[in-house]
C-alpha positions in Angstrom: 24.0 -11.1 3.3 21.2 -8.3 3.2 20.1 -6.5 0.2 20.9 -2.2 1.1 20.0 -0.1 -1.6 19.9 0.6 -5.3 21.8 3.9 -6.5 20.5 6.4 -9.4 21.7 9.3 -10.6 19.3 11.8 -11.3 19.5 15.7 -12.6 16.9 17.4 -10.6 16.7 16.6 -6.9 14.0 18.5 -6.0 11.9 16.9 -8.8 13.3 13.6 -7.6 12.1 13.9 -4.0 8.9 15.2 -5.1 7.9 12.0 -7.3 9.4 9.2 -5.0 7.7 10.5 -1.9 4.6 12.0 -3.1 3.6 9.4 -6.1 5.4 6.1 -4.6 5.2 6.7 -0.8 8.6 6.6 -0.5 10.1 8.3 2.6 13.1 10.9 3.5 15.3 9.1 5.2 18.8 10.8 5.9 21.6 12.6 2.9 25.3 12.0 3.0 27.5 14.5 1.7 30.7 13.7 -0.4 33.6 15.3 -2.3 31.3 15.9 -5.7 27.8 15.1 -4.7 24.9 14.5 -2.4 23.4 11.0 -1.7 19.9 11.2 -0.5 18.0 7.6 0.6 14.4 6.9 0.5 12.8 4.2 2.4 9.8 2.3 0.9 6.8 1.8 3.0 7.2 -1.4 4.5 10.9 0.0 5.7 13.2 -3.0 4.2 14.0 -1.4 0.5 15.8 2.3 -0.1 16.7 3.9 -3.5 19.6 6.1 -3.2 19.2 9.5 -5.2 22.9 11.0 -5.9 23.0 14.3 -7.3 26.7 15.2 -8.6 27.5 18.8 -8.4 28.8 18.5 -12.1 25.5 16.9 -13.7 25.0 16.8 -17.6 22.7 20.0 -18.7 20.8 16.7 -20.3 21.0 14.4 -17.5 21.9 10.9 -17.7 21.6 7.8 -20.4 20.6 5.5 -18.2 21.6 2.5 -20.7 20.3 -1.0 -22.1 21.3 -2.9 -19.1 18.9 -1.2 -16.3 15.3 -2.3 -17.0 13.0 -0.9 -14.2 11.6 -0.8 -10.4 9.0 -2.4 -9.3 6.5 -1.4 -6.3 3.6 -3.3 -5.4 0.5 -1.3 -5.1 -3.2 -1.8 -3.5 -5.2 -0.8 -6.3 -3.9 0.8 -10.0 -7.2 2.0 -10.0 -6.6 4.4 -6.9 -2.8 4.9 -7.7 -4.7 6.3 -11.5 -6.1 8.6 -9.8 -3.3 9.5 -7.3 -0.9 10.5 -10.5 -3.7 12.1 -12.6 -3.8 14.9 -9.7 0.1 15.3 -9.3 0.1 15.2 -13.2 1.7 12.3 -14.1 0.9 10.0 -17.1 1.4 6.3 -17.6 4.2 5.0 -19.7 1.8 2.0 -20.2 -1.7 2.2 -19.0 -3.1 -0.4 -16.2 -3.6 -3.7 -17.9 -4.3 -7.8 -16.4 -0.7 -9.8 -16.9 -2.0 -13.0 -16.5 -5.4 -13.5 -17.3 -6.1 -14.2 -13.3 -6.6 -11.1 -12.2 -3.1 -8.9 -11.9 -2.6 -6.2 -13.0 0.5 -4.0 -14.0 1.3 -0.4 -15.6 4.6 1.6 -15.9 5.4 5.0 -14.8 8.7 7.2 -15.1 10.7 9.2 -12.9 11.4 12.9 -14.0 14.8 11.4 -15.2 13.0 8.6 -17.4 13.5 5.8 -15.0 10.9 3.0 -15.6 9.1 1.8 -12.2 6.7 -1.2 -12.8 3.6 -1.1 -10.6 1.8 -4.9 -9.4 -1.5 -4.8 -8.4 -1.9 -8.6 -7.1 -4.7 -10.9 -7.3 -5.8 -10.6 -3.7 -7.0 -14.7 -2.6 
């Protein structure tokens, strides 16, 4: 069995696109039309994982409640330092600022989406 894709729904797609490409290097990959919405994926860097953003024709004037049972995304990156400055030019902000998990050298921060989406960022102790 092989892992596909994780689905969200989000309220702006344009927004959307523009933050999973442009702040996590994620990358167009196709859209599938259906009866009430548009499913677009987006391939991670490495080309194994793909979020799929569906925009429903019908979409809440206040978007979604994403719920207590989803917690967040996670995305390995280089360097917070250089991903800091990456978002401070796009003009996003950190949910919670860079900060050393386990004493040994990694570091994590969190980051929304435009629809308040928690993605986890891992800067690992490189050996």
């Amino acid at each position: 069995m092989k892992f596909l894709h994780t689905m969200i729904r989000v309220k702006n797609i344009e927004e959307s696109l523009k933050f999973y490409t442009e702040v996590l290097n994620m990358k167009f990959d196709h859209k599938k039309r259906l009866d009430d919405c548009w499913l677009y994926f987006l391939t991670d860097e490495s080309g194994v994982c793909q979020i799929e953003l569906t925009y429903n024709d019908e979409t809440p004037e206040n978007g979604y409640n994403i719920g207590s049972g989803f917690g967040h995304f996670a995305f390995e990156v280089e360097s917070l330092e250089n991903f800091t400055h990456k978002i401070e030019k796009l003009g996003y902000k950190y949910l919670y600022e860079p900060f050393d998990l386990t004493g040994k050298g990694s570091k994590i921060a969190f980051i929304k989406d435009p629809d308040g989406y928690e993605i986890e960022l891992i800067e690992k102790v490189q050996w």
